[in-house]
Steps between C-alpha positions, in 0.01 A plus 500: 500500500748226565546372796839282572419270795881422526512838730264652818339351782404191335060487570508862462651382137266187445122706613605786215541300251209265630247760529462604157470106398227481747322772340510390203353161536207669722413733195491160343364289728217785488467483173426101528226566743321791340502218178364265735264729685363665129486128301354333870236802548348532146630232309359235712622164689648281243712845310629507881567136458642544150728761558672373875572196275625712246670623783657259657612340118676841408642519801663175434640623162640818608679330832685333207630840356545699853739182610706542183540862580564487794765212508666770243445774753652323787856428242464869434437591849827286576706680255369814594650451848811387334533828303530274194391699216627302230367156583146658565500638164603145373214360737236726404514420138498117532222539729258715306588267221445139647132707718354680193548129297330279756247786527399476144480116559283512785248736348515290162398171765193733719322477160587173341366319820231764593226245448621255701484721818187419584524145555851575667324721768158284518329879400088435465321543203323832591817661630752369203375737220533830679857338622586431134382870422702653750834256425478579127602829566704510789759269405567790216690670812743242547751671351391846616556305863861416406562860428427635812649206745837513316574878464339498885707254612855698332379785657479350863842314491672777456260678813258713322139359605307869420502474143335168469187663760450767307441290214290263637306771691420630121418143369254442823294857459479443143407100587226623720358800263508300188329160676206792556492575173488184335284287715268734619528762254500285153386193703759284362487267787808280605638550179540866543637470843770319333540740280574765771761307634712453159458823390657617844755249492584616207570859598724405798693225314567742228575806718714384746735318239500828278649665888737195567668588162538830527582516866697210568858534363559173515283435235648753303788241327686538175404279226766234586368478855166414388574061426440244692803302699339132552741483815238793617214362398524135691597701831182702409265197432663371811373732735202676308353080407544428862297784613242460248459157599460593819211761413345279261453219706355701802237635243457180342409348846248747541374421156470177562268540831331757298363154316415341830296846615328508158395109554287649780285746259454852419409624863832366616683638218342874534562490893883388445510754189432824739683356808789398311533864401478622871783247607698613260523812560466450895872358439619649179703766681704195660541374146627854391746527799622173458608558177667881620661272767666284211625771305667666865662106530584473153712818482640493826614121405682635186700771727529233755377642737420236789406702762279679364311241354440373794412828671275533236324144549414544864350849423275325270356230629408719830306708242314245332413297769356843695297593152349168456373493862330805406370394186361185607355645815293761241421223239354256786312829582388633179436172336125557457479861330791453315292226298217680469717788348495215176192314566123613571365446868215238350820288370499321852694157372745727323587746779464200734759270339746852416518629916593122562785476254589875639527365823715220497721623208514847733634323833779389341649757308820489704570207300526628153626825610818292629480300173550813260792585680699145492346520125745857475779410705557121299509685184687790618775283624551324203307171577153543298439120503425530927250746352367221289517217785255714727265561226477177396455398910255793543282432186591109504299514835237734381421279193442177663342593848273674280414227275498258835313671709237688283420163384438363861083575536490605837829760424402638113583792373697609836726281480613730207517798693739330782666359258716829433642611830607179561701484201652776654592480800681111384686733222629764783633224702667336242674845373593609860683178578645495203665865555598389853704244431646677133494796649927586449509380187203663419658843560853412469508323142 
């Protein structure tokens, strides 16, 4: 079902389309931690290690594709609001066009420089060929991966968010049921993990597109509608560039200390591989809202609608800052079993090193709960490079406290872990003064 955001009480609007995003990335986000808990539990330390690098590299690649599609989502979720039917046509080809190219590109690139990943990431010796095993195959879903974000990301600007869940819901049960199979079934190891994932990527990528095209009328364009107007396209790379960027370089700053944590050895590497999997998706539903919360901006901004974007801003940041208290308070809390839910009891540096990340990344999830939604509202209003200016303060921070501080002896590998909510709170205060002074033109272009 659609939903049209331009039109009811406005967080009434932005929690029903949010909900079924949040969903979705929990089926996910349990799909990521029954991999971890399955490859951790009879697989052994260093797969753990091997695949939360894997990870943390893949996540990396497909930020790249998810901020393409969604720069092209927020232009359709603009033109939506707009009621402009024939320049979203126009804007959906150029953009599936200039995505699906760059896409082939970056998949062609994952295996030309595969080899040189492991000097990239500083990955040891005894965890590099299971991590090579694993990548070999994974990076085959690359394009399954653009599939799903762009036919996801159509579907959501124009306010239908239940189609993509049920989707993913299908790709995470048959994630789950075929990892089973494969590692401890065949006994295929990390390689057949991998090849869980692809083959379930696969089946969402393909099915929701095959929906999208017969559902979608827009898509539905004569044969003269279907070229590309370069006029389209640059406005498209404008936006959907931007907001890659933006997602690349957050992921590519958590790359990058993913070097620094592997410098400290395969303990480290295995704690920060299970509780990086917790954080995430201790805060993922703040992600998913944030990005509901652009989509309510973005068409309200192309029916210009001033009021009740702001209407709509207050009500969210009241309900983010309320869910992260909560959140944080449990995570603090929790810290403990949750690791050993990925790691066994006798692993005492492991667990150890994991409940201390938990609890200082958990204190301070205020911070990048606020962050996600400057992230949406930048890019809803039509100014994706703000987006791009608090990544690069968030993860600028990140990068070099972590490299500072972790390399300060009586500070090591902590340093890391404070490293991140640092970067940001500095980003938040730098987007919120920024709005506060802009804010008129912001709304009133």
């Amino acid at each position: 079902m659609n939903i049209d955001m331009t039109q009811g009480p406005a967080m009434r609007s932005m929690l029903r389309f949010a909900v079924p995003m949040v969903l979705g990335n929990l089926l996910q986000q349990c799909y990521n931690v029954a991999d971890t808990l399955i490859v951790g539990k009879f697989l052994g330390a260093n797969a753990l290690a091997a695949v939360g690098s894997s990870f943390t590299l893949m996540t990396f690649l497909t930020s790249i594709l998810l901020g393409l599609c969604m720069g092209s989502g927020t232009l359709f979720s603009i033109r939506f609001g707009e009621r402009n039917e024939k320049k979203l046509k126009e804007e959906i080809c150029a953009s599936f066009v200039l995505i699906v190219s760059l896409t082939i590109v970056l998949n062609i690139l994952a295996f030309v420089f595969l080899d040189k990943i492991q000097l990239f990431l500083q990955v040891p010796e005894e965890v590099w060929q299971d991590m090579r095993r694993y990548l070999s195959v994974v990076f085959c879903g690359i394009f399954a991966t653009f599939l799903y974000n762009y036919f996801a990301s159509l579907l959501r600007a124009i306010g239908n968010s239940t189609l993509p869940l049920i989707f993913l819901a299908i790709s995470a049960i048959l994630n789950i049921a075929l990892d089973l199979w494969f590692v401890l079934g065949m006994k295929w190891g990390v390689a057949g993990a991998a090849l869980a994932t692809v083959t379930a990527q696969y089946l969402s990528g393909i099915g929701i597109a095959i929906y999208a095209w017969i559902s979608v009328p827009w898509l539905k364009m004569k044969k003269e509608e279907w070229r590309v107007r370069w006029n389209y396209m640059r406005e498209i790379a404008g936006f959907s560039i931007l907001t890659c960027v933006q997602q690349s370089v957050m992921n590519l700053g958590i790359l990058m200390v993913q070097g620094v944590v592997n410098s400290f050895g395969a303990a480290v590497m295995a704690a920060f591989a299970a509780a990086v999997k917790i954080d995430a998706f201790a805060y993922m539903p703040v992600q998913d809202f944030g990005n509901a919360f652009s989509t309510f901006i973005a068409q309200n901004y192309g029916a210009k609608k001033e009021e009740r974007i702001r209407a709509g801003l207050r009500g969210a940041v009241l309900s983010v800052l309320l869910f992260c208290v909560v959140v944080s308070a449990a995570v603090w809390l929790l810290a403990r079993p949750l690791m050993l839910l990925f790691v066994e009891a006798g692993e005492t540096a492991i667990v150890a090193e994991g409940v201390r990340y938990l609890r200082i990344e958990g204190a301070f999830y205020f911070g990048i709960g606020c962050l996600f939604l400057l992230y949406g509202l930048y890019r809803a209003l039509g100014k994706p490079g703000m987006s791009v200016v608090l990544t690069m303060v968030s993860l600028g921070t990140r990068v070099v406290l972590a490299y500072v501080l972790s390399g300060i002896h009586a500070i090591g590998v902590v340093g890391i872990w404070w490293s991140v909510p640092i970067g940001w709170i500095l980003a938040d205060m730098a987007g919120i003064f920024y709005y506060m002074k802009k804010r008129k033109q912001l709304l009133c272009p």
